[in-house]
C-alpha positions in Angstrom: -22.0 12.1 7.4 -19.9 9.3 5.6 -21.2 8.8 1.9 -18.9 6.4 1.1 -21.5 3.6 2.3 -23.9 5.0 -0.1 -21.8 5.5 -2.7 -20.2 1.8 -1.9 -24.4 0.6 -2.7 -24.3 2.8 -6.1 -21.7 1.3 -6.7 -22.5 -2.4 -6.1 -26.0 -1.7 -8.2 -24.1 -0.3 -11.2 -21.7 -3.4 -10.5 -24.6 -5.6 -10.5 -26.8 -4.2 -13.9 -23.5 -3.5 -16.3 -23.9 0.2 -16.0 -21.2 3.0 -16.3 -20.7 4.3 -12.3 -21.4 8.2 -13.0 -20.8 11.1 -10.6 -23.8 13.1 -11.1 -22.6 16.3 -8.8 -21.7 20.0 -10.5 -18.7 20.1 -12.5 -17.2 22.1 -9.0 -18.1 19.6 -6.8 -15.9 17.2 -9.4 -12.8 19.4 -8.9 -13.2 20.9 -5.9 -10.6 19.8 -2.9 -12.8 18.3 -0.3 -11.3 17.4 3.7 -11.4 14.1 3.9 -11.4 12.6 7.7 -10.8 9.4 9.6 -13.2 7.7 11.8 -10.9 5.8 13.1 -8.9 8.9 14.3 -11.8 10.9 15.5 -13.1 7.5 17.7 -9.5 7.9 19.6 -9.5 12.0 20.1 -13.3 11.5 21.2 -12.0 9.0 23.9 -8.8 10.5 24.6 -10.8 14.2 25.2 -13.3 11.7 28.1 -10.2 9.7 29.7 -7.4 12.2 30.0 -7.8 14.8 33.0 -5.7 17.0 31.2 -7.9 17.1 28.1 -11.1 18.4 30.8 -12.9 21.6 30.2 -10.6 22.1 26.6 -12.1 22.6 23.3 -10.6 20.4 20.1 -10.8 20.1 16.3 -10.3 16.8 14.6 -8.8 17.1 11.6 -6.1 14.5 10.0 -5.5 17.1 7.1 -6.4 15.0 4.2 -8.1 16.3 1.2 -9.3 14.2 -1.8 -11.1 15.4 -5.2 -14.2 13.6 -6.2 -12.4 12.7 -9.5 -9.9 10.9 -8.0 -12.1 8.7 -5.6 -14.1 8.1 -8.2 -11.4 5.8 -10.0 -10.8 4.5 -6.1 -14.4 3.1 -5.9 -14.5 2.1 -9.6 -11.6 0.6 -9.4 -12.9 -1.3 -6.0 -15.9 -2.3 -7.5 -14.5 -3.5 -11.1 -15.8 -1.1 -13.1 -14.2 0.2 -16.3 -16.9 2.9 -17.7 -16.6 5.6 -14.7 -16.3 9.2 -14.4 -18.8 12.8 -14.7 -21.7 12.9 -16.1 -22.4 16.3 -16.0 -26.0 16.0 -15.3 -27.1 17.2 -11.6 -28.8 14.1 -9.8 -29.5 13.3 -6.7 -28.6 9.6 -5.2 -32.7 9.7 -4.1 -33.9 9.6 -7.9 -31.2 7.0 -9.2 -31.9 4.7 -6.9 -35.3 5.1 -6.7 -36.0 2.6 -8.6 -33.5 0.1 -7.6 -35.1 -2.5 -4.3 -35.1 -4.9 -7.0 -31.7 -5.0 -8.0 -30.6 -4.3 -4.5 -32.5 -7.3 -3.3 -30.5 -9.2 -6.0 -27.6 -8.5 -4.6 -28.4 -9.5 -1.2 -29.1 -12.8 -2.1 -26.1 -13.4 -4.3 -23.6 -12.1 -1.8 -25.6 -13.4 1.7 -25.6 -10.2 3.7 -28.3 -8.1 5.6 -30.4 -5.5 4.1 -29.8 -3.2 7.5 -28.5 -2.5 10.3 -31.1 -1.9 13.4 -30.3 1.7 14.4 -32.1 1.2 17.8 -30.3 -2.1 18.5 -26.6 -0.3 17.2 -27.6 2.5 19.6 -28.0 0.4 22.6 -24.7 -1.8 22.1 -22.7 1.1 21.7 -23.7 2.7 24.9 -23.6 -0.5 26.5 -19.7 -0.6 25.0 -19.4 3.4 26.9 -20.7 2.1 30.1 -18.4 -0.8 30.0 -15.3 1.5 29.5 -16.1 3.5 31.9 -16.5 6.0 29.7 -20.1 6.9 30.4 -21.8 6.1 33.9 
């Protein structure tokens, strides 16, 4: 799963109202080493694995061996978003009760910055087998 889309939203909201962008996750979570991996890189191995013969019948692991602390993305997406008041909060929250409350303000923002409120899964779905087909990739 790749939270750095939701997190992006938190932080556009907290942009958007003036308010401090806090990390509300366990103080372990905070300074914990996480792995951190590319898309980008694990699109190519999953293509390479279908095209190359050699690859057939083989089992692989995608990793590109990066690790990342939340404290230190946190100043990343603050400093993205230009927000100065960032960092712990030391309160356990999930994303589903701060935002909970926040359709309005997201709403805002669509209409100040012009883009859609979704993407239609079903419609992404379709184009991207349509993309495998097309590459051979898929018959």
């Amino acid at each position: 799963m790749n939270m750095i889309g939701t997190l992006c939203v938190y932080a556009a909201i907290c942009k958007h109202e003036g308010i401090p962008l806090k990390c509300h996750r366990s103080k372990e979570a905070w300074d914990n080493n996480y792995v951190a991996l590319d898309v980008d890189l694990i699109a190519e191995q999953q293509i390479w694995v279908v095209v190359d013969p050699n690859a057939r019948n083989e089992v692989f692991n995608c990793n590109n061996g990066d690790v990342f602390k939340w404290r230190h993305l946190w100043k990343v997406l603050a400093d993205k978003f230009g927000i100065e008041n960032y960092g712990f909060e030391g309160e356990k929250v999930s994303m589903v009760e701060l935002m909970k409350d926040k359709g309005l303000v997201w709403d805002e923002n669509i209409k100040e910055y012009g883009f859609l409120e979704f993407r239609n899964s079903e419609k992404s779905l379709i184009a991207w087998i349509d993309k495998m087909k097309a590459y051979k990739v898929v018959p």
